[in-house]
PATIVEX-717900 format. One record per residue (C-alpha): residue in one letter; x, y, z. Coordinates in steps of 0.05 Angstrom, whole numbers, plus 32768, in hexadecimal, padded with zeros to 4 digits. Layout:
N
AXYZ;...
This chain:
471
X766A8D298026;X76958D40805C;X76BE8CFC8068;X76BC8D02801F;X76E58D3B801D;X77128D2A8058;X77308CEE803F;X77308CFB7FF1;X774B8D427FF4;X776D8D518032;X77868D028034;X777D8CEE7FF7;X77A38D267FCC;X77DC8D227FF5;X77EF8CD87FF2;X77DB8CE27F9C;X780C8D157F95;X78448CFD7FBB;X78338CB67F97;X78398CD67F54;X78828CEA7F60;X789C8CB17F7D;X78788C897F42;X78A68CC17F14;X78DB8CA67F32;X78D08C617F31;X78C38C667EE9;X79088C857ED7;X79308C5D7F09;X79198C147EEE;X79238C417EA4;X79708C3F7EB9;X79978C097E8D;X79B18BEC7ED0;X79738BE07EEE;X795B8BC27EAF;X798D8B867EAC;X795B8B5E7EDF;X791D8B437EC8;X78FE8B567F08;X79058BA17EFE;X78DD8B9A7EBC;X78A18B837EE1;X78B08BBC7F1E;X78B18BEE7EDC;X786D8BE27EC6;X784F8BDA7F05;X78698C1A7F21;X78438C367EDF;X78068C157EE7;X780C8C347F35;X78198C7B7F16;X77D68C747EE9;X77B08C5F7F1C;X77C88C937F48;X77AE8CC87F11;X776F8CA07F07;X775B8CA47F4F;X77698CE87F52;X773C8CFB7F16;X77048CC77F3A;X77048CD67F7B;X77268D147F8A;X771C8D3F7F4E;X76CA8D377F52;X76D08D4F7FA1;X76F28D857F8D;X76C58DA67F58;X76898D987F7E;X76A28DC27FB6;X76B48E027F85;X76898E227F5B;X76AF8E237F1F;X76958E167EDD;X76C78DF27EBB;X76CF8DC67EF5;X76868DAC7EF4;X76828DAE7EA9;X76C68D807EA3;X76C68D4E7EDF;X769F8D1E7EC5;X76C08D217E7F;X77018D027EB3;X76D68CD97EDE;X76BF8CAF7EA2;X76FD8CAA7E88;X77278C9B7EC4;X76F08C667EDA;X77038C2C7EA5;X774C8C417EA6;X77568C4C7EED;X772F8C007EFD;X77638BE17EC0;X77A08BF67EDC;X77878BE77F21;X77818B9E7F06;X77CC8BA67EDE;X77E58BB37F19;X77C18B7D7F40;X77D98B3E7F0C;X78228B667F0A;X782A8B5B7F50;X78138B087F4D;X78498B037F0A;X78848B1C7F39;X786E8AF87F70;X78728AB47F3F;X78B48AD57F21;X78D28AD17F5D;X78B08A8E7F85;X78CB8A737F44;X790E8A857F4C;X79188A7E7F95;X78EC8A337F93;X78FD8A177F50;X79398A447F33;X79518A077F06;X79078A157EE1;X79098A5C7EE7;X79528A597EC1;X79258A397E86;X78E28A5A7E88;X78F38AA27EAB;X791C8ACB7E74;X79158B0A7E4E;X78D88AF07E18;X78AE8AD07E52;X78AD8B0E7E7C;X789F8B3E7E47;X78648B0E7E30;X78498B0F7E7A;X78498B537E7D;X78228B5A7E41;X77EF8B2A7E4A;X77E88B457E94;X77DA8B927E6C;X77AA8B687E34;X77878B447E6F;X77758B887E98;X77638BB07E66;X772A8B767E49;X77108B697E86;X77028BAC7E92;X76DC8BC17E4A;X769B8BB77E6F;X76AE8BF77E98;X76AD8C267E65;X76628C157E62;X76488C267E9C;X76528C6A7EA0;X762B8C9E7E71;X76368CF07E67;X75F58D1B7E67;X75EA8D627E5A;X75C08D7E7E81;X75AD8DC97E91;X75C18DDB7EDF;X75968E127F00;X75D58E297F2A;X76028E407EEC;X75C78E497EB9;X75EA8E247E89;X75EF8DDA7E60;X76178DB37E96;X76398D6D7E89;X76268D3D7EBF;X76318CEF7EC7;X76028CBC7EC5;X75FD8C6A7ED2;X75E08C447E97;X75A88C107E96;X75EC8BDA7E93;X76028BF57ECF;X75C48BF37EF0;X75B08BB27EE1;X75B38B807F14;X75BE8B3E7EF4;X75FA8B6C7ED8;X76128B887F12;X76118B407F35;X763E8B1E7EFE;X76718B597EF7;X767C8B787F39;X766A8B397F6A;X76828AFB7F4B;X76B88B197F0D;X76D68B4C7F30;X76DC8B2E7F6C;X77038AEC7F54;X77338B127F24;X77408B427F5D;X77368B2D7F96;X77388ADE7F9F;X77628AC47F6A;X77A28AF47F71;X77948AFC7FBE;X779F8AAB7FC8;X77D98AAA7F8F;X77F58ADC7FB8;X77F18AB97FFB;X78058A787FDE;X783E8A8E7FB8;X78598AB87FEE;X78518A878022;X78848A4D7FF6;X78B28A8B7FF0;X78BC8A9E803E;X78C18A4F8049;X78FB8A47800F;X791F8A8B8038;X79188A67807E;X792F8A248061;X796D8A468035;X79808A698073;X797E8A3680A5;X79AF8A0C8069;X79D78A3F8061;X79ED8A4480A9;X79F389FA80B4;X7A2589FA8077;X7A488A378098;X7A5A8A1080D7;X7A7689D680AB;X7A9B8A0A807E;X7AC08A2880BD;X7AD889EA80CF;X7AEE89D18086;X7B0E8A168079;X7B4D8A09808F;X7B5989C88069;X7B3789EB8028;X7B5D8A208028;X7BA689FE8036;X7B8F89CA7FFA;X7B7C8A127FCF;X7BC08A287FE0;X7BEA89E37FD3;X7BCB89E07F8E;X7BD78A257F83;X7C1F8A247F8D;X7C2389E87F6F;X7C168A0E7F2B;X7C498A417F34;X7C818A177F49;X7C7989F47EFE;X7C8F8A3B7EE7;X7CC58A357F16;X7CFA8A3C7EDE;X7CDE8A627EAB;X7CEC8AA77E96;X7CBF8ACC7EB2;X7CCF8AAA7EFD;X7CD58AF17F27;X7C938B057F0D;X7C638ABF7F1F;X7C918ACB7F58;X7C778B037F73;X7C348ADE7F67;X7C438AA27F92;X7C588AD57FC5;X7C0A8AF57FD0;X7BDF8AD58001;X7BA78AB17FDF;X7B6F8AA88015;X7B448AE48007;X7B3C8ABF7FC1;X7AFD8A997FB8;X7ADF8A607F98;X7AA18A767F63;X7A748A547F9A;X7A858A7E7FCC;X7A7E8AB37F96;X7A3B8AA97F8A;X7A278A967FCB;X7A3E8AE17FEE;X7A308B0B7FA9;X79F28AE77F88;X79C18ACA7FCB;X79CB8B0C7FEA;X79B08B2E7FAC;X79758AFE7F9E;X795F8AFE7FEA;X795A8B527FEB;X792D8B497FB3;X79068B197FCA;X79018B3B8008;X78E98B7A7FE5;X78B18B527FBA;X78A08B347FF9;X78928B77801E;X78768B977FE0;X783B8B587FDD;X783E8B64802A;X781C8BAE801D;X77FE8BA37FE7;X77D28B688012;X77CA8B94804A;X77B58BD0801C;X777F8BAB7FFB;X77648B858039;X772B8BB5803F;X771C8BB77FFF;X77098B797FF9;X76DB8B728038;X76B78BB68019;X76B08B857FD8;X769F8B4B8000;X765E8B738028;X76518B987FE0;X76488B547FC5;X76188B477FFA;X75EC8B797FF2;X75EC8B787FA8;X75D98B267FB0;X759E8B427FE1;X75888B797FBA;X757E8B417F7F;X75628B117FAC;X752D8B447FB7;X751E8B5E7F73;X751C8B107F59;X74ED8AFA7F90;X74BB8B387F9C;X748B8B1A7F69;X74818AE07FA2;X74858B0C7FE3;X744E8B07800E;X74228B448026;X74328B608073;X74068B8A809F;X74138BCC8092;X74338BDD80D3;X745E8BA880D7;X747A8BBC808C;X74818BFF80A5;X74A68BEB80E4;X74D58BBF80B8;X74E18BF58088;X74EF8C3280C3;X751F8BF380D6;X75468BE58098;X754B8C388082;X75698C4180C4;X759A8C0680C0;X75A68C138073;X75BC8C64807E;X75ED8C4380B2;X76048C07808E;X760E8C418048;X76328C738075;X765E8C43808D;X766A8C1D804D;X76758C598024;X76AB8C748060;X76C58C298059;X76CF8C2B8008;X76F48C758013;X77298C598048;X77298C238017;X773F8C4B7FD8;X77688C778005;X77918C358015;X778F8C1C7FCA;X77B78C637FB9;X77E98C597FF6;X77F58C177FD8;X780D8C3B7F94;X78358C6E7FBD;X785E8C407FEE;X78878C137FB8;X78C18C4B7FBA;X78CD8C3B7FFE;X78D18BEB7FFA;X79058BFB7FBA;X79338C277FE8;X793B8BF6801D;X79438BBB7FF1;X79638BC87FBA;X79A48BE67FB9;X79AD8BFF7F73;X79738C217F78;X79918C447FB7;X79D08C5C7F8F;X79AA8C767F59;X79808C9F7F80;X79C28CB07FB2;X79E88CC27F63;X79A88CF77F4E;X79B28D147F93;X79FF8D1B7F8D;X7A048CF27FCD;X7A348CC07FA6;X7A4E8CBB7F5E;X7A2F8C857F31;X7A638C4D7F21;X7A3F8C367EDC;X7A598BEA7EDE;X7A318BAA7EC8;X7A388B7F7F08;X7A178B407EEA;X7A4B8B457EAD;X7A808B4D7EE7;X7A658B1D7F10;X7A648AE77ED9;X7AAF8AFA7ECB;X7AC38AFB7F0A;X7AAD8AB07F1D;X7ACA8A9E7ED2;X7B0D8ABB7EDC;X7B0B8A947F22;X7AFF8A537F07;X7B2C8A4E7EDA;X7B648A697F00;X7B538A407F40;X7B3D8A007F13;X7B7989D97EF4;X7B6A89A97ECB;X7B7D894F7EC8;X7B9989607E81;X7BC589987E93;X7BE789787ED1;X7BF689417E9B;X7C15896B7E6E;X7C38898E7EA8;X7C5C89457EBA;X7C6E89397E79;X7C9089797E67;X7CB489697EB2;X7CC989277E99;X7CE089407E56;X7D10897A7E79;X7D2889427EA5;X7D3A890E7E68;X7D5689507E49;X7D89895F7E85;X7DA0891F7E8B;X7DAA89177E46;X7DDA89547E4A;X7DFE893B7E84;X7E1388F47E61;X7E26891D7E28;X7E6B89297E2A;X7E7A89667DF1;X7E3389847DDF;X7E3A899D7D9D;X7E2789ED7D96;X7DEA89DF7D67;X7DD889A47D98;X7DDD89E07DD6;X7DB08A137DAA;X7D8089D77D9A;X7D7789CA7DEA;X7D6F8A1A7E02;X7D3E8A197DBF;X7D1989DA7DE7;X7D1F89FA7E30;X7D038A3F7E0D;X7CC28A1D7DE9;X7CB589FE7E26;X7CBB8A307E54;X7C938A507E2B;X7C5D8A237E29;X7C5A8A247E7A;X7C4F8A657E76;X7C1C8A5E7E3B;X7C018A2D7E67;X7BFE8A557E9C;X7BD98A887E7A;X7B9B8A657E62;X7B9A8A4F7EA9;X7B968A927EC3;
């Protein structure tokens, strides 16, 4: 009783509280209209909910109970296990939510960095939504068994003289055949082994796809410092070869200007992407990687307690189904054996029940620690939280929409065309026939002259019209 209270109320209550307002927060920050443009965030947005009910499930099962067994308030005892058979099939569904949230943005994302060409197809707004409510569907059916196994008595205490409500473990709950097919061999594949290996695997193709990106993207850096030069002069020829067609148009002085600016900081939409884009899609990774990272570590003890409870339940059955056919000891050798196994037993309870409290203490301190992983990851999430402390004003701007322009805008101003070079020649060759033309002609008639500016107009003109769609 004393660990007991230790860890669940002077640890436990702690680490619930502070996890229930960083869980607040995480709710209304992945809320905000610019954290919902990713599809990522949608997934973080549920699972930070799922985290906040388990946080107040855990509370009303483990430290709640503690509580009003140490006070000798009515209510208390009258009401606590009204919450602890509620929070017991809600707290052990959203533990599971949480669990399969976790695996889908660990896919999400081993699907984008490994296979983003599929990802493009199968990952969009439909999909994800779909995931996340079969993930809800699938935890909250696998755990309708739960709200079985728990029954409410009334029963008159001596203490308070009075009809008290107490809690109780059904015949379901104490079966054993039952108890071996829920808790030893259903719970612990849909919670332990199957997401634990997706997990590993998943994560493991991810960190190789970082290591391999990165050691291609600095072999491609030393070729790009040494083709910059000759890039960047061919950037600049083909540049100013577009502004010298305007050469004698109307509005010369002003493309002037233009072909006066220095046009090296101007990149190509690759190198867009590649400085704007990876960056962002390798913090995010990073962050899902450190937030499996904790959640493995958090739940590493869990499931040895799970793996020794399965053990004893398997022995305990093993027992009951072959006592028909034991055979008959001496009586002080059964004594001896049983002095033996009470002594180990106590030992082995103590230590497994101090075990399953470190344990649950860990599973809340999972719930509690995502706010952390967001502020050093992701960087909207830093400015909005920077914005509601009036560190920094909020700049409300759609940077994918800008992005997206951006690299359009470059393209087609950077990007000329077979077609329009064509064109370009032939209204060259045209001015040319034009000139001479006017030079053989000895007295140019005045409709003749106003024909020809009309000609040198329209096609000025187009240039520039040209120039336009071009830019």
């Amino acid at each position: 009783m004393r660990h007991r209270v230790v860890i669940n109320v002077l640890a436990g209550m702690p680490i619930a509280i502070f996890g229930f307002i960083t869980n607040v927060i995480n709710v209304i920050v992945f809320c905000d209209p610019e954290m919902r443009c990713s599809l990522v965030n949608h997934f973080l947005l549920v699972l930070s909910i799922s985290d906040l009910l388990l946080l107040v499930c855990n509370f009303f099962m483990l430290i709640f109970p503690v509580i009003a067994s140490m006070s000798n308030n009515y209510l208390l005892h009258n009401y606590y296990p009204l919450f602890l058979w509620f929070a017991y099939p809600v707290g052990l569904s959203t533990q599971t939510c949480g669990v399969y949230l976790t695996v889908l943005v660990s896919v999400h994302r081993y699907l984008g960095v490994c296979h983003p060409f599929r990802a493009k197809r199968w990952v969009s707004g439909k999909p994800v939504k779909w995931a996340i409510i079969g993930s809800i569907i699938f935890s909250i059916v696998l755990n309708l068994h739960t709200w079985l196994e728990l029954d409410i008595r009334t029963c008159y205490d001596i203490n308070f003289n009075s009809p008290l409500r107490a809690i109780f473990l059904t015949p379901l709950r104490m079966n054993s055949m039952y108890t071996l097919i829920t808790k030893c061999i259903m719970y612990t594949l849909t919670m332990f082994i199957i997401p634990f290996i997706t997990l590993i695997i998943v994560n493991c193709r991810i960190v190789v796809a970082l290591k391999e990106s990165t050691r291609m993207r600095n072999g491609q850096s030393m070729k790009k410092s040494t083709q910059s030069k000759f890039s960047w002069r061919s950037l600049d020829k083909r540049i100013m070869n577009n502004f010298r067609m305007l050469k004698g148009a109307k509005y010369s002085e002003l493309f002037g200007r233009f072909g006066r600016l220095n046009f090296n900081p101007l990149k190509t939409p690759s190198l867009l992407k590649t400085n704007g884009n990876s960056l962002r899609d390798r913090s995010v990774t990073l962050m899902l990687l450190a937030i499996v990272a904790i959640f493995l570590c958090c739940n590493c003890l869990a499931f040895c307690n799970n793996i020794y409870d399965n053990v004893q339940v398997a022995k305990k059955h093993a027992q009951e189904s072959g006592s028909s056919n034991s055979t008959l000891l001496p009586p002080e050798i059964e004594e001896l054996s049983q002095d033996y196994d009470e002594e180990w037993s106590i030992f082995d309870e103590w230590t497994f029940d101090f075990s399953v409290e470190i344990s649950n203490l860990l599973i809340s301190l999972n719930s509690s620690s995502s706010m952390f992983v967001y502020l050093i990851f992701s960087s909207k999430y830093r400015s909005i939280i920077k914005h509601w402390l009036g560190l920094e004003k909020r700049r409300r701007t759609n940077g994918v929409a800008l992005t997206t322009q951006l690299n359009k805008s470059a393209q087609l101003f950077l990007t000329t065309s077979e077609t329009d070079l064509r064109k370009a020649t032939m209204v060259r060759k045209e001015a040319n026939e034009d000139e001479i033309q006017e030079i053989q002609s000895d007295e140019p008639s005045a409709a003749s002259n106003i024909s020809r500016d009309d000609q040198n107009r329209s096609s000025s003109k187009r240039k520039l019209l040209r120039f336009a769609t071009l830019a």
